[in-house]
N, C-alpha and C positions, 0 to 999 in steps of 0.2 A: 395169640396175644401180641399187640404193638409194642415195638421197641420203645416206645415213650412210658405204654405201662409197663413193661418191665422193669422200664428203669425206677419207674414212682414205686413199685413194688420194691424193690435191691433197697430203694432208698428207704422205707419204711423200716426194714428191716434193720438195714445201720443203725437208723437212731431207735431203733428199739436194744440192740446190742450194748450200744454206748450207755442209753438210760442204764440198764443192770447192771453195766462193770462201774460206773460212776457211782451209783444208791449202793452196791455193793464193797468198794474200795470206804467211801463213806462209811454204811454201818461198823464196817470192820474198825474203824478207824477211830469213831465214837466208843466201841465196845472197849478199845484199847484203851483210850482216854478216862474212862470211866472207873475202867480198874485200876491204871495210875495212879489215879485220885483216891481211889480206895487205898489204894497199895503208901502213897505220902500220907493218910491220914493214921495209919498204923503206925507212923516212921519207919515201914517197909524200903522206900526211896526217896530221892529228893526231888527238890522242887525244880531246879531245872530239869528232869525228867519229864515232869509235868508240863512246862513251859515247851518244852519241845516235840512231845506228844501232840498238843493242842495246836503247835504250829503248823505239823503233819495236819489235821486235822482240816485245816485253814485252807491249806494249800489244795486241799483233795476238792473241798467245796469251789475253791477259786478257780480251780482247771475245769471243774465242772461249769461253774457260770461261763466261763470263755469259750470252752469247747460249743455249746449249745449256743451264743451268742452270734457267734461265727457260722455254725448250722441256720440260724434265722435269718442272718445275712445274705447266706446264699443263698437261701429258698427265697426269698424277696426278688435275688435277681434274677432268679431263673425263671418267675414267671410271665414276664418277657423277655424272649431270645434277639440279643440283639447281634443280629446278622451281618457282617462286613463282609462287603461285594466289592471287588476290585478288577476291573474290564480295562488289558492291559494289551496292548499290540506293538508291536516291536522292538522287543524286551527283551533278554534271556531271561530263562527260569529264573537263576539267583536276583537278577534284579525285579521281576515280580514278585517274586516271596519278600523281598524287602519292601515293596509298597505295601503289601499285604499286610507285615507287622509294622509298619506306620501308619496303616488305619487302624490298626486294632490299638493301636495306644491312642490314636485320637476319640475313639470310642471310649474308649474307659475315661478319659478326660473330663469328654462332656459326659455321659453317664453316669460314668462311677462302677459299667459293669466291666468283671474281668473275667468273668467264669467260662471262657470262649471252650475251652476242654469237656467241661458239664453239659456241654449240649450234644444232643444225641449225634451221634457219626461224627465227633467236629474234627479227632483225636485223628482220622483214620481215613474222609472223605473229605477235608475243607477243602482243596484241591477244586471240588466241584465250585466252590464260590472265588476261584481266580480266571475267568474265562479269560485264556490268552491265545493270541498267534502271534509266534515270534517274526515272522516276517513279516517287511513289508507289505501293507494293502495295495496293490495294484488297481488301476480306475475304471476297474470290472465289475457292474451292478452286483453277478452273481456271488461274486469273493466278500464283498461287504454285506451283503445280505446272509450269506453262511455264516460269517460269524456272531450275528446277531441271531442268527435261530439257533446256532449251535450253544453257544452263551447263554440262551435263555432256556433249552431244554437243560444244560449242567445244574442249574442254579433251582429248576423245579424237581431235578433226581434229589438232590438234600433237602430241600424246602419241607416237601411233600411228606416227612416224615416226623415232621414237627408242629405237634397240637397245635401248643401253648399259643399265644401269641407273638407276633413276630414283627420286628423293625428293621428293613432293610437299610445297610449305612454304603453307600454308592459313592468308591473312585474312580476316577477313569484317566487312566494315561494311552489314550486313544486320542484322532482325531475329533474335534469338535463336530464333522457333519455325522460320525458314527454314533457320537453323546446324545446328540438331537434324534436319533434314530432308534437310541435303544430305549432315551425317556420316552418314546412316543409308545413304545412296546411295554413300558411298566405307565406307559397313562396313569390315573388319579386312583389307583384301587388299592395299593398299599401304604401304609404309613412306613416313612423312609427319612434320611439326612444326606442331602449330598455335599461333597467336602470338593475343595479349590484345591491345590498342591498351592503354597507362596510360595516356592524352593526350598523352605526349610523344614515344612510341616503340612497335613493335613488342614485346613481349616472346615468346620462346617456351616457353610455360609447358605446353606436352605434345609431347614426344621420342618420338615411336614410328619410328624411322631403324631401330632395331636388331626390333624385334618391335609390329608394332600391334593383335595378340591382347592386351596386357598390361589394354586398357581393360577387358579380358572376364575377369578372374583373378578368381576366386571368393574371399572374403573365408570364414578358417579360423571352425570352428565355436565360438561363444562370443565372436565379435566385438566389439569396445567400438568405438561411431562416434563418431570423432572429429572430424568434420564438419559431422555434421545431426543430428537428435533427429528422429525418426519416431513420430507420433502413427497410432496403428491403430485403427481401429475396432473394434468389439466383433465383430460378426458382419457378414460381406462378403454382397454381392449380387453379381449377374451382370455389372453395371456397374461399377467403380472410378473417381472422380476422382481424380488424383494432383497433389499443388500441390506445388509445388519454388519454397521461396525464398530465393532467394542472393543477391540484390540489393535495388535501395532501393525497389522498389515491391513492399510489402506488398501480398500478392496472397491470401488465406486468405479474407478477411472480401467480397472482390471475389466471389469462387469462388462462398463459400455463397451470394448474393444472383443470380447468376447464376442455379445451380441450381436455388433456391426459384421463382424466377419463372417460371422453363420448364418447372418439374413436372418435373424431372429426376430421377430415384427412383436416387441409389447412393450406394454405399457411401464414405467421404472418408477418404484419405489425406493426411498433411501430412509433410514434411518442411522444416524448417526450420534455415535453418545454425546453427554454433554458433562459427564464430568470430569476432575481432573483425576490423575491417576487412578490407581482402585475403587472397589466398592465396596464399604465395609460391610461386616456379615450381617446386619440388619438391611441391608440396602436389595441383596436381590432379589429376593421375593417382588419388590414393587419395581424392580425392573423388568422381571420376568413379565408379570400383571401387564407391564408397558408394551412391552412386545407383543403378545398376543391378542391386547385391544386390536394393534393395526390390524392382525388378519381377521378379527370381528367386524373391522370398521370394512376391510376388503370385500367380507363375504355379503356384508347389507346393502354391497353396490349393485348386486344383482348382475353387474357387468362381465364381471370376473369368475372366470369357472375351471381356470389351474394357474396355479403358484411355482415360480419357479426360487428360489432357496438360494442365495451366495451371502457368503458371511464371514466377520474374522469377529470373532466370540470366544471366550473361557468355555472350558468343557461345559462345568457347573451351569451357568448361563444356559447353555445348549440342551444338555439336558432337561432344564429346566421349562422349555420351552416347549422340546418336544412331548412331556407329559400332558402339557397344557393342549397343544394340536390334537396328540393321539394320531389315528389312523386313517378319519373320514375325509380328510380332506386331500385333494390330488395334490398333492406338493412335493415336488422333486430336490433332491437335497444335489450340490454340487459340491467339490470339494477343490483346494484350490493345490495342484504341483506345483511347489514351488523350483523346481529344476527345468519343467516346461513352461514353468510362466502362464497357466493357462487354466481354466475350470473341465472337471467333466461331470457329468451328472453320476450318481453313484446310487441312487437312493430314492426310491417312490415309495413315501409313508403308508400310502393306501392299498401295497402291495407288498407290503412285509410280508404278510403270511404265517404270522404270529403272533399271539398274546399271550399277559401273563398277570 
C-alpha cells in the first residue's frame, strides 16, 4: 500500500471516529434536554436548567458544524499539493530555512494553502525541496551542472510520492545563469509560480498554475516590444553572442572586451530593457514571451547554429526563459565574476543531462 493511500485510509478513519463521538456527545445531549424538559414540566427543576441544558446542546452541534467545516477546508486543499522549492547557494542552512519559510507564507498569500504538514513526508523529508550548496560556485561547467542534477534528483525523491496533483512554487537565491539553467530542466511540463525576492518579500511575478506553455506563446506578426529594444547585426555568423540586460550591471561593453580578447569571431546581439525601474507582476510573462521571440527570430536565420548566453537579469526573468529554451538548443550560458571582471562559460543547456 502507498503512503498517499494510507494516509487517505488514516484519514477516513478520523472522520469516521469524529462522525460517532460528535452524533454521540449530540444524542446524549438531546436525551438530556429532553428529560429537563420533562423533569421542568413536573416542576421537578427550573427553567434555567433548561436554558442551560439547551445551551450545552447548542454548543455540541456548533463544535460539530466547525469541526467538519474545517475538515472540508482541508480536504479542498489537499487536493492540490502546493509544493514550495527553494534553490539556494551560498547560504548557511539557517538562512536557507529562512527563505524556505518566506516562500511558504507567500504561498499561502496568494493561495490560501497552508496545510504544508499534511502532505505526505513534508513533516520529516521537506529538506529534500531546499536544494542548497553553501559554497561558493566556482566557474567550473562540472560544479554547476552537479548541482542542478543533484537538485533536481532531491526534489523528484519527495515529488514522486505524491498522487494528487501538484504545483511547484520556485525561489531561487542562486545566480541568475544557474536560474536559466534549472528552468531549462523543469521546461513547460509542470504547472508552477515563480516568485522575485524585492528585499522584503517573495513576490510571484510568473503564474503558470493554469498553463506553463504560456512562457512559449509566439508574439503576433508585426510586434512592437515593449520591453527590450534588440540591436541586430548586419549579417549573422555561425556563432551568435546574445547580451540580455535587465539589470544594474551593464553587461554590453563587459561582452565586447571579453570577445575581443579571446578572438571570439560572432556575430552580437543586444537586447536591452526599456523600462523604467521594475516590472510589475503582470509584466513578466510578456517579457519573458519578448526574449525568447529573439531566439525564434535567431533560429529562422538558418545562419546561426550556437548561442552563446551573457546577461544581467532577475532570477525569476531567467528562469523564466530558460523553461521557454529548454534543452534543444546549443546555448552556452556564461556567468559574469565580478571580483575578475570577466565572463566564463558555466553552462551548456543541451548538455545538462537531465530532466524533470
Amino acid at each position: 500500500m502507498t503512503q498517499n493511500r494510507k494516509s487517505k485510509k488514516l484519514w477516513k478513519w478520523a472522520w469516521g471516529d469524529a462522525n460517532i463521538i460528535f452524533v454521540g456527545l449530540s444524542l446524549m445531549q438531546a436525551l438530556n434536554l429532553i428529560n429537563t424538559i420533562e423533569q421542568f414540566s413536573k416542576g421537578a427543576t427550573t427553567l434555567l436548567k433548561v436554558i442551560l441544558d439547551s445551551l450545552v446542546l447548542l454548543s455540541v452541534i456548533g463544535a460539530f458544524i466547525f469541526f467538519f467545516q474545517r475538515i472540508r477546508k482541508l480536504a479542498k486543499q489537499l487536493e492540490t499539493k502546493q509544493l514550495p522549492v527553494c534553490f539556494v547557494v551560498n547560504k548557511t542552512p539557517g538562512e536557507a530555512q529562512q527563505n524556505f519559510e518566506k516562500l511558504k507564507s507567500a504561498i499561502t498569500e496568494l493561495t490560501g494553502f497552508s496545510a504544508f504538514d499534511k502532505i505526505e513526508g513534508f513533516s520529516t523529508r521537506f529538506g529534500c525541496l531546499i536544494p542548497q550548496e553553501r559554497n561558493y560556485l566556482q566557474p567550473e561547467v562540472p560544479q554547476w551542472k552537479g548541482y542542478i542534477n543533484d537538485a533536481i534528483e532531491s526534489i523528484k525523491s519527495f515529488a514522486s510520492s505524491i498522487m494528487e496533483n501538484k504545483v511547484y512554487h520556485i525561489a531561487l537565491d542562486v545566480p541568475a545563469t544557474m536560474a536559466l539553467g534549472i528552468g531549462a530542466v523543469f521546461s513547460t511540463k509542470h504547472p508552477l509560480v515563480v516568485y522575485q525576492w524585492d528585499g522584503k518579500q517573495y513576490l510571484p511575478v510568473l503564474n503558470l498554475m493554469q498553463d506553463p506553455r504560456m512562457v512559449k506563446e509566439h508574439l503576433p506578426e508585426g510586434y512592437q516590444y515593449r520591453y527590450f529594444r534588440i540591436t541586430y547585426p548586419e549579417k549573422y555568423k555561425a556563432e551568435v553572442a546574445v547580451v540580455l540586460g535587465a539589470a544594474s550591471h551593464e553587461a554590453v561593453n563587459d561582452v565586447k572586451k571579453y570577445l575581443e580578447t579571446r578572438k571570439m569571431d560572432m556575430s552580437l546581439v543586444v537586447a536591452e530593457n526599456t523600462y523604467a525601474g521594475n516590472l510589475t507582476e503582470t509584466e513578466w510573462l510578456q517579457a519573458i514571451r519578448e526574449l525568447f521571440s529573439l531566439f525564434t527570430h535567431l533560429a529562422k536565420t538558418q545562419t546561426v547554429s550556437e548561442y552563446h548566453v551573457f546577461y544581467s537579469i532577475p532570477v525569476a526573468l531567467g528562469f523564466g526563459l530558460g523553461m521557454a529554451l529548454g534543452q534543444f538548443k546549443p546555448v552556452t550560458l556564461y556567468n559574469w565574476e565580478k571580483d575578475q571582471a570577466t565572463y566564463y562559460p558555466v553552462l551548456k543547456l543541451n548538455e545538462l543531462g537531465v530532466t524533470y
